[in-house]
C-alpha positions in Angstrom: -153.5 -70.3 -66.0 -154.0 -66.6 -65.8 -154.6 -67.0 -62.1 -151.2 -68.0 -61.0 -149.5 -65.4 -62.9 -151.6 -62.5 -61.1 -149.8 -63.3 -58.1 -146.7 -63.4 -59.4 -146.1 -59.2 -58.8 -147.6 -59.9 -55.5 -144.7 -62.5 -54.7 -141.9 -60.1 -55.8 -143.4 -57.4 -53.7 -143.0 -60.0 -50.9 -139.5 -61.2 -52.0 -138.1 -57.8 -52.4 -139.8 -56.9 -48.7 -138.1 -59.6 -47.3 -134.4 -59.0 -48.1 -133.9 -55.6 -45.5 -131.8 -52.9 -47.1 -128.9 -52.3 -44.8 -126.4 -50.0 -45.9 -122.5 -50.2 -45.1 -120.6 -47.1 -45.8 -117.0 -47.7 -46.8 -114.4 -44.8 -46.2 -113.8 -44.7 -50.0 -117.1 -43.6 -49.8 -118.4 -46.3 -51.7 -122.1 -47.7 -50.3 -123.1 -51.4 -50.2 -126.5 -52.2 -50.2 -127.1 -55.5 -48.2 -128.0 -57.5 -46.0 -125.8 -57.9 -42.9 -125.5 -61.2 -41.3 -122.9 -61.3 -39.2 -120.5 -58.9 -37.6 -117.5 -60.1 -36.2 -114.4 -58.7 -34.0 -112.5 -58.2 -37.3 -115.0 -58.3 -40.4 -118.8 -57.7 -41.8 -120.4 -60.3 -43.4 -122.9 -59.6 -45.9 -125.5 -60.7 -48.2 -126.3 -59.0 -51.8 -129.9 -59.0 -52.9 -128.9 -59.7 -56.9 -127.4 -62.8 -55.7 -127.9 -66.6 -53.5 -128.4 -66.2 -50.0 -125.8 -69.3 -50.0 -123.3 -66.5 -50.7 -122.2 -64.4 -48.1 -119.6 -61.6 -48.9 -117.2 -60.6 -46.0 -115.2 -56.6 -45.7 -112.6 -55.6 -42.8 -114.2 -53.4 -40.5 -111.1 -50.7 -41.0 -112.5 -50.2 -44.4 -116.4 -49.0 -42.8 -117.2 -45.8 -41.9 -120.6 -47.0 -40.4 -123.4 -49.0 -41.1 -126.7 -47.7 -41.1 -129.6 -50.5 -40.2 -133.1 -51.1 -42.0 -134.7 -49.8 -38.6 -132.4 -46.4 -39.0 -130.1 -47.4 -36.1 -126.7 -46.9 -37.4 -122.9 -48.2 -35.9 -119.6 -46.5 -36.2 -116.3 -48.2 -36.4 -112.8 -47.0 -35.5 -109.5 -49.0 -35.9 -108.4 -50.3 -32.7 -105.2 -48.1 -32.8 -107.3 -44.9 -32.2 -110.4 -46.5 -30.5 -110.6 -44.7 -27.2 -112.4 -47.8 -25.7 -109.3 -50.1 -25.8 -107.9 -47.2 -23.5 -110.2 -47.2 -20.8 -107.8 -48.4 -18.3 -105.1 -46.3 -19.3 -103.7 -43.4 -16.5 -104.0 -40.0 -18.9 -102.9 -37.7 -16.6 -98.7 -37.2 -15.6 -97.0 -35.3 -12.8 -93.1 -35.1 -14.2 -90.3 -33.9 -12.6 -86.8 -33.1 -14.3 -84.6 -35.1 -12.8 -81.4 -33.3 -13.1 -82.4 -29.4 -13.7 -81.5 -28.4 -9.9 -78.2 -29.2 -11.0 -78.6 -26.3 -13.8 -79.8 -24.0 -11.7 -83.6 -24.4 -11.4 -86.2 -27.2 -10.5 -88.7 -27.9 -13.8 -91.9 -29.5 -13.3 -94.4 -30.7 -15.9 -98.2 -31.9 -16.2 -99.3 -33.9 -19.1 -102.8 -34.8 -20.4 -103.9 -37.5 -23.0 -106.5 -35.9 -25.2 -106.8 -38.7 -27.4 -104.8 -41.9 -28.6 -101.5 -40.1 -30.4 -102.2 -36.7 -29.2 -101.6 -34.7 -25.6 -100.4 -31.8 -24.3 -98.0 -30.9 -21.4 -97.5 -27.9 -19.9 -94.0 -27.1 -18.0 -93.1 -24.9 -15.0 -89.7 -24.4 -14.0 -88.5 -22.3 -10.8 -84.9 -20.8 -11.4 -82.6 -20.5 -8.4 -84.0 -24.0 -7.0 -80.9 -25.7 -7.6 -77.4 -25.2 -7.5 -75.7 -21.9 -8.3 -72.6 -22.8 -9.9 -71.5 -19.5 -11.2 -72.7 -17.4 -8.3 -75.4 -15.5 -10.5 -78.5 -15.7 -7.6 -81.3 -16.5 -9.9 -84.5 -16.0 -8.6 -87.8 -16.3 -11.1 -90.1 -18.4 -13.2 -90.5 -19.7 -16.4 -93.2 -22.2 -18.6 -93.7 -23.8 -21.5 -96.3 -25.6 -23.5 -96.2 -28.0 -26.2 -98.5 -30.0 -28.2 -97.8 -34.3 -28.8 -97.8 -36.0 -31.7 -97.3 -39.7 -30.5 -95.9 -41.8 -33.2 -97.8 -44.3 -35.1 -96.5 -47.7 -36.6 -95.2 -47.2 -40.1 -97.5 -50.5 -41.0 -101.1 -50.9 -39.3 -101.7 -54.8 -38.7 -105.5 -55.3 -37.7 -106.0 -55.2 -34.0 -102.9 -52.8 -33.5 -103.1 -50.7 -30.4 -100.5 -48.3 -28.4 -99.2 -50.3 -25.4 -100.3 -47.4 -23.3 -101.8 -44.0 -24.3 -98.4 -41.8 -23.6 -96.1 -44.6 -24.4 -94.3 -44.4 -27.4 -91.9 -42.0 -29.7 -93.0 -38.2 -30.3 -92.6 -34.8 -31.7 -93.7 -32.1 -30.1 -93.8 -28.6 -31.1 -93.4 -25.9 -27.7 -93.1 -22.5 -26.6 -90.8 -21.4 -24.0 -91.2 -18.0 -22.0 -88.9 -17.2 -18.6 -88.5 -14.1 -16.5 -85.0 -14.3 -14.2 -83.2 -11.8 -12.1 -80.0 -12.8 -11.8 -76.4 -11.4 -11.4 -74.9 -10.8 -14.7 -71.6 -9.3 -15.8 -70.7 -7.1 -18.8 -67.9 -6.0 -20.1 -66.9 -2.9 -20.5 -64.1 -1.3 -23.1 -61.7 1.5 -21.3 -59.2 3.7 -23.0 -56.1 4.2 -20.9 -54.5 7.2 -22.1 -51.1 7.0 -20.5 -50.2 3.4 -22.0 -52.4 4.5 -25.5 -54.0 1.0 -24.9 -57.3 0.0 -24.4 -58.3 -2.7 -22.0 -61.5 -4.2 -20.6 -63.2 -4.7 -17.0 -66.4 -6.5 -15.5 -69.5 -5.0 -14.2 -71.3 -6.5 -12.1 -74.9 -6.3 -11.8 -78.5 -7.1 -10.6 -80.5 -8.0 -13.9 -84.3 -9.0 -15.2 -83.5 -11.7 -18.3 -86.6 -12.1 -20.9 -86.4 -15.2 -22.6 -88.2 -16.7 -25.4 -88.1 -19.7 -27.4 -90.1 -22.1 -30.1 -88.5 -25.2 -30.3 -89.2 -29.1 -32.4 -89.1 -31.5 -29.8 -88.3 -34.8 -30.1 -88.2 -37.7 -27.6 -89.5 -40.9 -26.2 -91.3 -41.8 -23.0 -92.0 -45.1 -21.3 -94.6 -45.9 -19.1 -93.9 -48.9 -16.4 -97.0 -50.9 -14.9 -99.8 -47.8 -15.7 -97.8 -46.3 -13.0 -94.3 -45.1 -13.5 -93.0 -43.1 -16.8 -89.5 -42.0 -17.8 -89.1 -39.2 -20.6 -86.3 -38.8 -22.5 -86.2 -35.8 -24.8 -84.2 -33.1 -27.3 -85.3 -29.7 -28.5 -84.0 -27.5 -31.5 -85.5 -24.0 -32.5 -85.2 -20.2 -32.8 -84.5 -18.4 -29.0 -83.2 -15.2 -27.5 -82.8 -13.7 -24.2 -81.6 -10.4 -22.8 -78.3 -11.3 -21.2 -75.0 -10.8 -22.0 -73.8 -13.3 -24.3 -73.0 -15.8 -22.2 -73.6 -19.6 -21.6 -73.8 -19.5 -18.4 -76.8 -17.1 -18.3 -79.0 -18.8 -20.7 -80.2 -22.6 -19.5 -82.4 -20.9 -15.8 -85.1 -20.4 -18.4 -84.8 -23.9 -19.6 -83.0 -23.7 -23.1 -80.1 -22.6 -24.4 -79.9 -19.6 -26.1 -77.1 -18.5 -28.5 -76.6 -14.9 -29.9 -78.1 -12.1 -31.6 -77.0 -13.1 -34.4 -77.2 -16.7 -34.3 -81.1 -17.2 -32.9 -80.8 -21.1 -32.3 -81.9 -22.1 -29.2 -81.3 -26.0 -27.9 -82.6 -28.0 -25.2 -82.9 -31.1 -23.6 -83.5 -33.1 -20.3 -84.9 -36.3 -18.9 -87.7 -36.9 -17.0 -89.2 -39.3 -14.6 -93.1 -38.8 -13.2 -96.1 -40.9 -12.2 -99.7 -41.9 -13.6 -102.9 -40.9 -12.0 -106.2 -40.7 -13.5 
């Protein structure tokens, strides 16, 4: 009888050996040693060594950081709302054009880039005097901006929720503005006429370099038509200045709309219509 039960430490040895010690790590940081069975489009199953191998535990993959195998090979999971694979056949580049800014004076172009689901940049140039001169002002120089996209996300994340293209969707995007425009300017000027005690004012003309400056919260919405076409709608609020006179007119060649000295707000907005490419 003494026999048999030598063999039993033997056995357990064997027993233990034979369950493999996979480890899932959860993102609450938790870690489940196991035995992975299956792994499926949506879930993990499992088996737990302290319990039947007729019972198999199952965990949502958006609840795994990664899995780490007996053998040392591990895998990653991401949700498939940030999974740069289901994005593969997504355009992330955009060439934008402004579709009414040459009636404000200038012609605005802009290029953005997809850095990853929710997030990309754009950068801006604008030429003024590429459009129409409605107050006769000449403007002749440059001006950029860049901002930075935060794409929005669904308030709720169902499983298998994904963007319906990479630049599609609701944003708010943070930007700096910076022109440089000659331009015609006028400025009035206060002149004492002694023979009627009065005073009165007259216009000066002249030939002026504007600086203009500007940080602006952007919000907007783009579409994105067949992977091909995209149409951008969009609004800007912020602190701006420039070095014109204080007049409306003067302010929008540089893109925005400046106010006063003593009222820094600057405003913008526009619409936008571009194409994909890769």
């Amino acid at each position: 009888m003494k026999q048999p039960l030598l063999f039993l430490p033997l056995l357990l040895l064997l027993a233990i050996q034979s369950f493999s010690q996979d480890m899932i790590l959860k993102k609450n940081d938790e870690i489940i040693n196991c035995k992975i069975r299956e792994i499926g489009l949506d879930e993990v199953k499992y088996i737990l060594p302290e319990y039947s191998a007729d019972v198999t535990f199952s965990i949502d993959k958006d609840d795994i950081t990664k899995i780490i195998f007996e053998n040392g090979k591990e895998m990653t999971f991401q949700q498939a709302m940030t999974n740069p694979e289901n994005y593969k056949d997504n355009r992330k580049n955009a060439l934008k054009i402004e579709f009414l800014s040459p009636l404000f004076g200038r012609t605005t172009f802009a290029w953005e880039h997809s850095l990853k689901p929710g997030r990309s940049y754009e950068v801006t140039f604008g030429i003024a005097g590429m459009g129409l001169d409605t107050y006769d002002e000449r403007p002749a120089g440059v001006f950029t901006k860049f901002g930075y996209k935060f794409i929005k996300t669904p308030d709720f994340y169902l499983r298998g929720l994904r963007y319906a293209h990479v630049l599609k969707g609701s944003y708010f995007k943070p930007e700096l503005s910076l022109g440089l425009v000659q331009m015609d300017v006028y400025r009035q000027k206060e002149i004492y006429d002694d023979s009627n005690n009065w005073y009165y004012f007259s216009e000066e003309e002249s030939r002026e370099t504007v600086f203009a400056a500007a940080v602006q919260a952007v919000v907007g919405k783009q579409w994105v038509f067949e992977n091909m076409f995209l149409a951008d709608i969009h609004f800007g609020l912020g602190y701006g200045f420039n070095t014109a006179p204080n007049n409306w007119s003067n302010t929008y060649h540089s893109g925005f709309i400046a106010m006063s000295e003593g009222f820094p707000i600057s405003v913008s907005g526009g619409f936008k219509i571009g194409f994909l490419i890769k």
